[in-house]
C-alpha positions in Angstrom: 7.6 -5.4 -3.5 10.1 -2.8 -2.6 12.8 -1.5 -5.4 16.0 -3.2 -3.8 18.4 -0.3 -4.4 15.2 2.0 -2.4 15.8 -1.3 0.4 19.7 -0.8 0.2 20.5 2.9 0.4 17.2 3.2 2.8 17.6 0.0 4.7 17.2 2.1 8.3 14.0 3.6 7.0 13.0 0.1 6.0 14.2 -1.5 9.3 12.1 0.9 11.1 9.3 0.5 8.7 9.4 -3.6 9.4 9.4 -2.4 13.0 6.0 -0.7 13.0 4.5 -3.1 11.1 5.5 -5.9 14.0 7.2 -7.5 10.8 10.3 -9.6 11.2 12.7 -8.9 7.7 16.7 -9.0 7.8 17.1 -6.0 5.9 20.9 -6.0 7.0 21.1 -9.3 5.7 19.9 -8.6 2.4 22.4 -5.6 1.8 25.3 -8.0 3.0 24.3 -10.8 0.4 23.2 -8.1 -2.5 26.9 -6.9 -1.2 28.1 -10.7 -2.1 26.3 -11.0 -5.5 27.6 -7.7 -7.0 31.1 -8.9 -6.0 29.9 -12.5 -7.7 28.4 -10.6 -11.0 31.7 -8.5 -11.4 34.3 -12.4 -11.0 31.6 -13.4 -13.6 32.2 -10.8 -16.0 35.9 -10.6 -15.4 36.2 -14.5 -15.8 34.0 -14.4 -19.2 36.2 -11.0 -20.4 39.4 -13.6 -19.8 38.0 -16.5 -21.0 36.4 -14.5 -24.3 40.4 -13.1 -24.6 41.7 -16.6 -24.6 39.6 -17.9 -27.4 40.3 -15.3 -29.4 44.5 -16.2 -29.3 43.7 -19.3 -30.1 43.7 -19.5 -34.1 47.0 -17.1 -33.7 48.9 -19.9 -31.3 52.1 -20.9 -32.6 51.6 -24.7 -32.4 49.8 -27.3 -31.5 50.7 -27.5 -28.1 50.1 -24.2 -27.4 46.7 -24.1 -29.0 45.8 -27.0 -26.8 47.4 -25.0 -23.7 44.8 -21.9 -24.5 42.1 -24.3 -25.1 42.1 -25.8 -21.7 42.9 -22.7 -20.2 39.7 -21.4 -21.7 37.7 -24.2 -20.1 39.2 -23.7 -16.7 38.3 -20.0 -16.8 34.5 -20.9 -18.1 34.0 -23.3 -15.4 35.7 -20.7 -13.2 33.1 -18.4 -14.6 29.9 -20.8 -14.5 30.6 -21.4 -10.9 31.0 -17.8 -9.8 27.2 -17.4 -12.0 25.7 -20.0 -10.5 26.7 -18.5 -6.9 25.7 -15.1 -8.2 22.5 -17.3 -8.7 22.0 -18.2 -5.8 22.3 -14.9 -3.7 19.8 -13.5 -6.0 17.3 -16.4 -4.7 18.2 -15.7 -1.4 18.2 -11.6 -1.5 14.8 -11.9 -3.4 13.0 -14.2 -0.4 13.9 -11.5 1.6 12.7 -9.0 -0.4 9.5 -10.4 -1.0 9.1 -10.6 2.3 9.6 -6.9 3.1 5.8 -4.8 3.5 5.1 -1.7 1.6 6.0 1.3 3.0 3.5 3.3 5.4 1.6 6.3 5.3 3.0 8.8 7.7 -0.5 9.3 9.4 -1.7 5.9 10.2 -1.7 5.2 13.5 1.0 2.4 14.6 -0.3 -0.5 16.8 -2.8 -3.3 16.3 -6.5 -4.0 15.5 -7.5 -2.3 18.7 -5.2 0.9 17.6 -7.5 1.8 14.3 -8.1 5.4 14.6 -12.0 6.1 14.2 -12.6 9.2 11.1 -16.3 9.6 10.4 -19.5 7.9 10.5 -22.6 7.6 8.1 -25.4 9.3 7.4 -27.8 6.6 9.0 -27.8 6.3 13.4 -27.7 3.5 15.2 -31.3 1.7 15.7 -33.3 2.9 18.8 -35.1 -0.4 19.0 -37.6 -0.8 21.8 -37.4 -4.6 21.7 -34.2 -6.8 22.3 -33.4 -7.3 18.5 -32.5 -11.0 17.1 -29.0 -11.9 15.3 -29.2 -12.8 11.7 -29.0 -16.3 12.6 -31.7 -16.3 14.6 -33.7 -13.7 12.1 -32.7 -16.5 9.2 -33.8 -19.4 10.9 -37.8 -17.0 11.6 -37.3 -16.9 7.8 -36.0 -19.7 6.7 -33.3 -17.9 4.4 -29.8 -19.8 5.5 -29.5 -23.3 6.0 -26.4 -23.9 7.7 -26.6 -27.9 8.9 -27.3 -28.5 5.0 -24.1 -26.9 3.9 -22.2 -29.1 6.8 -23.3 -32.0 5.4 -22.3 -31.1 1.6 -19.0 -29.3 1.9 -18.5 -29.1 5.7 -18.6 -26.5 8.7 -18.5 -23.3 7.7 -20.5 -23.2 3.8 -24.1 -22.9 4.0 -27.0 -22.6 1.2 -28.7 -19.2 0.8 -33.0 -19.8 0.5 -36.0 -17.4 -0.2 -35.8 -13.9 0.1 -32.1 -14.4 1.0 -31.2 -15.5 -2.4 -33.1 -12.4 -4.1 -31.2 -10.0 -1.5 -27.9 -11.4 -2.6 -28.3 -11.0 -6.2 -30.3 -7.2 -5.4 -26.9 -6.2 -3.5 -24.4 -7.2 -6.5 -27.3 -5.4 -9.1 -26.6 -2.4 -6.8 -23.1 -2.6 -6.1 -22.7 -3.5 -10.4 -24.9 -0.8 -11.3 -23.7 1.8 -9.2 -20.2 1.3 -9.8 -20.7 1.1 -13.6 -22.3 4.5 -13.6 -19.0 6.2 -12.0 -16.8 5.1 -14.8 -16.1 1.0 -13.4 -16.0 -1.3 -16.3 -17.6 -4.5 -14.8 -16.7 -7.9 -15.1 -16.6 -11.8 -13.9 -13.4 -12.8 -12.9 -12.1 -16.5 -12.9 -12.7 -18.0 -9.7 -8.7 -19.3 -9.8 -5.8 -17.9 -10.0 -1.8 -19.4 -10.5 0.3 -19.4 -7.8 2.2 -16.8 -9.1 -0.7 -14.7 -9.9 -1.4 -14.7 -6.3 2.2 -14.1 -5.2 2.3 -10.6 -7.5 -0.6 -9.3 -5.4 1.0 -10.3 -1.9 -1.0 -13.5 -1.1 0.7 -16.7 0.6 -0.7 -19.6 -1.6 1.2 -22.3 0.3 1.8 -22.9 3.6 0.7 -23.8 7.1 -0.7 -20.0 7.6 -1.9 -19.4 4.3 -5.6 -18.7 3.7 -5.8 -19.9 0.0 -7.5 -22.7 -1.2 -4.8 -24.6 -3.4 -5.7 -27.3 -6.0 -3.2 -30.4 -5.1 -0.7 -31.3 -8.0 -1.2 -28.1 -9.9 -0.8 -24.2 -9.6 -4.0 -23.0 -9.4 -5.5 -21.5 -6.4 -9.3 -21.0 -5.4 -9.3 -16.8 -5.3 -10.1 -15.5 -1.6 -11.0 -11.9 -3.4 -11.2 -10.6 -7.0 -8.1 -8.1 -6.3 -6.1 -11.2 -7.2 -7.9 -11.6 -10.7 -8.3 -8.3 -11.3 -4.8 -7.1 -10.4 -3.4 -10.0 -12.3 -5.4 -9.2 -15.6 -2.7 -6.9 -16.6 0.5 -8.7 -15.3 3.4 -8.1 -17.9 1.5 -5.7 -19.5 2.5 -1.7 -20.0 -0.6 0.7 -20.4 -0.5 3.8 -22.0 -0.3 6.5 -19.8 -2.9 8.7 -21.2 -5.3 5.7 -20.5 -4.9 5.6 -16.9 -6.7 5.4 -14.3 -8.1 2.1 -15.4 -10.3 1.2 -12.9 -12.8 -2.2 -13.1 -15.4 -3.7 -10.5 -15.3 -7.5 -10.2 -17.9 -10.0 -9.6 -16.6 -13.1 -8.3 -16.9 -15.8 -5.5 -14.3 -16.3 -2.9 -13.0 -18.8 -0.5 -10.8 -18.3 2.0 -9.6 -21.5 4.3 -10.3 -18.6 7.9 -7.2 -20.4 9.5 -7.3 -20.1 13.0 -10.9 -18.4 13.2 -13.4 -19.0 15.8 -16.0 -17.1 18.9 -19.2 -16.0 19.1 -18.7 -13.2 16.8 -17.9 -15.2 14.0 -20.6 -17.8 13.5 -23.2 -17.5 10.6 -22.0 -15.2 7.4 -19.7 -13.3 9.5 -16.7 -15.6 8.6 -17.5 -18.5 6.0 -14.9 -20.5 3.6 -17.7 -18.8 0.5 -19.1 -15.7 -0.6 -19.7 -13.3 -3.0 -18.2 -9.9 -3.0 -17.9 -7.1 -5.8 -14.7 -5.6 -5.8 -13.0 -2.3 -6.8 -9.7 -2.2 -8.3 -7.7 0.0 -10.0 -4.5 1.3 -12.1 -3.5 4.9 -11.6 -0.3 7.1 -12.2 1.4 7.3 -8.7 0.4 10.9 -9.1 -3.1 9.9 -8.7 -3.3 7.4 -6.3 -3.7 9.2 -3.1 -7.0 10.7 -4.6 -8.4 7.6 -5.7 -8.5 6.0 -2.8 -10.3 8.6 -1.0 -12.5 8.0 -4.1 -13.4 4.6 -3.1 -13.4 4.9 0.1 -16.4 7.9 -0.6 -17.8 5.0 -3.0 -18.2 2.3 0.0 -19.7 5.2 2.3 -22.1 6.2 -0.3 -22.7 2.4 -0.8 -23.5 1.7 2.9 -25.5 5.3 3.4 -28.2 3.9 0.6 -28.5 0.5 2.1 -29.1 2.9 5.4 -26.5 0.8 7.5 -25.4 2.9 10.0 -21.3 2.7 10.1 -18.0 4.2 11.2 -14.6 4.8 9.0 -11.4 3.5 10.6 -8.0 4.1 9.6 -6.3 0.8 9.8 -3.2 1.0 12.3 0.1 0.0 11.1 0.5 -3.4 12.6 -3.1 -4.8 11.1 -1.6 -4.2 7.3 -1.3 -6.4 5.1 2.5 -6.4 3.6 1.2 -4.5 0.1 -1.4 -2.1 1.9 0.4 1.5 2.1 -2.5 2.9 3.5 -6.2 0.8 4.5 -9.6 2.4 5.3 -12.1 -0.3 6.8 -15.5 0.5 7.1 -17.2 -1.4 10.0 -20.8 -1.8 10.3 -23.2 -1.4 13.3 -24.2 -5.2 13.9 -26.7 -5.2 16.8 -27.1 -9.0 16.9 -23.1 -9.0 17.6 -21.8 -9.5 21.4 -24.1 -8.4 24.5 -25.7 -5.1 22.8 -24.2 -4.7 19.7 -20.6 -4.9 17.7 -18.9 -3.0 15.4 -18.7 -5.7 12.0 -15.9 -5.1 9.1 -18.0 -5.2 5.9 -15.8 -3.1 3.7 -12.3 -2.2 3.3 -10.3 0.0 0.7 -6.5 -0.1 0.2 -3.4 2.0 -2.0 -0.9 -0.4 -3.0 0.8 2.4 -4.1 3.7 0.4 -6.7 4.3 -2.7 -4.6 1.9 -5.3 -6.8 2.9 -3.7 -9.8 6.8 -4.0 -9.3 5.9 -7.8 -8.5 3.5 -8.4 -11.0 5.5 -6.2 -13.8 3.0 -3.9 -15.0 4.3 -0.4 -16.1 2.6 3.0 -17.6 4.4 4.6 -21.1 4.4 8.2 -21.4 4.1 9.0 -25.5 7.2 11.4 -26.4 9.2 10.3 -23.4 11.8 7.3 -23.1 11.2 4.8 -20.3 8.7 3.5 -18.2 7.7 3.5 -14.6 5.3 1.2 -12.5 1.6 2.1 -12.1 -0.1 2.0 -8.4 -2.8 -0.6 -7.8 -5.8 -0.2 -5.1 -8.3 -1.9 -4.4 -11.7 -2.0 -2.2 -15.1 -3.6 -1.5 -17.4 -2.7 -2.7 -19.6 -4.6 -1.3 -18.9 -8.1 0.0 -23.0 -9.7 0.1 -22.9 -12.1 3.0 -21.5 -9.8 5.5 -23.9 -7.0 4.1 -27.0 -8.9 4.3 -26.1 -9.3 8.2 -25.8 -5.7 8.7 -29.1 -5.3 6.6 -31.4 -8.1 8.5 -29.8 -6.8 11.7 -30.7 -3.0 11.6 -33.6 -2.9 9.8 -35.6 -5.6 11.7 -38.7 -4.7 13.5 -40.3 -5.6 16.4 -42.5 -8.4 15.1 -39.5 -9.9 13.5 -40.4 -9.0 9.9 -37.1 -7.2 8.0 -37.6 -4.1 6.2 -35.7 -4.1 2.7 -34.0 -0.9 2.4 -35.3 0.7 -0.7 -32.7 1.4 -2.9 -32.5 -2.6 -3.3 -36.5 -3.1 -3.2 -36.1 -3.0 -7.2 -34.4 -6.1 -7.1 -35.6 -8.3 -4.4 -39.1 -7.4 -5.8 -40.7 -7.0 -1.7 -40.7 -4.0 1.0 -40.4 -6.6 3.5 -39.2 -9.7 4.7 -41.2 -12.1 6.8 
């Protein structure tokens, strides 16, 4: 979240901020009640002072009476001073709902607007398919194959889950290998994350686990939450925690599932592995000084291009406008993939997306950097990005690289792996 005194002696820049975001926050509101609890803290003290001053005349009263007179007096003024706490108390609940609530600042050069505002910055090195034939969807191409087996899934854990078969399995596990190995070579450290999280966990990194409009899986009568991404376990691994400086960055990949409820989602475009409640994804996190963090997101946002060049997708880089942010992002790159199955011709497909947190999961999830030789601390900046998310890639793979008797070229850097040139 936001520091509150930033919120208070900004609250027009943060207004305006909420504004461009299309984010309703009462920022007025919460520097009227933050107004309210200092006013609360200070009776609080000033009651305690008195009621700590009374106590202390008691052994020197004069009689009995007297000492009983201070006695009571004392109480009055502690019960005077509990009830000024516990409304201090409550303004701080109050102020901090609305301060959770607030988004991250934004990067002066994002575009503002919606989805449709996202301002296109490059392409990859791989064109668009000239194909001479009218190409199939990767349902259609999976179904020729017999890779997915979507009714199957229905039956076991309902609509949208689905079981992997053949060559599809082998091009799942060659993507992670890839995305693993890559990563691992450019100073990741890899690991498995848990595949749930606490509810607070998930709160730190900005994620609603409860909810009408939430998109998290929650386990009833608990607080444990099936993760929708690594970036929650990975962020949370180092909650509480302060780092020495001279360590940072500290950057990991994660291997995990995720599930994700996809509230609301629906159309054409969406069917098959385009938007499922299951997948697999490996994810790029990590902690930097807030020196750094500008230049390590262009870092993994080169990583997902370089990524997407050797699987020879072809793709376009999009600077994510200021209303399609999520309430930690500061700044998001997307990378969206040429899906020619997609719509009448061909679509433009999200695979891959890259965000600086800057301090806003950090402050929430309490995780500071030490300097040696100097006093204090100060909050890291936390970003993440995908690095490769598998269902979503293997439609973008099936889709470009299919040829005109149906069979599906592997792209080569994955051949290793899936042990075949060619699928079908």
């Amino acid at each position: 979240m936001l520091d509150r005194k930033f919120i208070i002696q900004n609250s027009q820049l943060v207004s305006e901020n909420c504004v461009r975001r299309g984010v309703t926050c009462d920022v007025d509101r919460l520097v009227a009640l933050d107004s309210q609890r200092l006013e609360k803290l200070r009776l609080a003290e000033e009651l305690n002072r008195q009621a700590n001053d009374t106590s202390k005349q008691i052994p020197k009263a004069a009689d009995q009476d007297a000492r009983q007179a201070l006695i009571e007096q004392g109480r009055k003024l502690r019960e005077q001073k509990d009830a000024a706490q516990k409304e201090h108390d409550e303004l701080e609940l109050a102020i901090l709902e609305i301060q959770s609530e607030i988004p991250n600042l934004t990067h002066p050069d994002i575009p503002t607007g919606g989805e449709d505002d996202a301002k296109e910055l490059s392409f990859g090195k791989t064109p668009k398919p000239a194909f001479d034939f009218k190409p199939l969807d990767h349902i259609q191409l999976g179904e020729k194959h017999d890779l997915f087996d979507f009714e199957a899934g229905a039956r076991v854990s309902g609509a949208g889950f689905y079981y992997l078969k053949n060559e599809a399995v082998r091009l799942d596990l060659a993507l992670q290998q890839f995305a693993i190995s890559l990563l691992s070579d450019r100073g990741f450290t890899p690991v498995t994350t848990p595949d749930l999280a606490l509810t607070h966990i998930l709160q730190g990194i900005g994620f609603n686990p409860r909810g009408p409009e939430t998109q998290i899986y929650s386990v009833e009568n608990t607080e444990l939450n099936l993760v929708g991404t690594a970036e929650i376990t990975l962020g949370g691994m180092l909650a509480g925690q302060t780092i020495d400086a001279e360590s940072l960055p500290l950057k990991f990949c994660g291997l995990s599932h995720c599930f994700r409820t996809e509230a609301g989602a629906a159309g054409r475009a969406s069917k098959g592995l385009y938007r499922v409640h299951q997948f697999t994804k490996v994810e790029m996190f990590a902690f930097t000084a807030p020196s750094e963090s500008d230049a390590t997101h262009e870092m993994m946002r080169s990583l997902e291009c370089e990524i997407f060049d050797a699987l020879e997708v072809p793709y376009r880089v999009v600077d994510t406008a200021s209303g399609d942010l999520g309430g930690p992002a500061y700044r998001k790159y997307d990378l969206e993939a040429w899906m020619p199955g997609r719509g009448d011709g061909g679509e433009w497909g999200e695979v891959t997306s890259t965000s600086n947190c800057t301090d806003y999961q950090s402050r929430r999830l309490n995780v500071r950097s030490k300097q040696a030789g100097q006093k204090g601390t100060e909050f890291v900046h936390t970003l993440n990005g995908t690095a490769v998310a598998t269902g979503r890639a293997m439609i973008a793979i099936m889709e470009n690289h299919q040829q005109s008797d149906g069979t599906i070229n592997v792209p080569a850097v994955l051949r290793p792996w899936v042990g075949k040139d060619t699928i079908g």
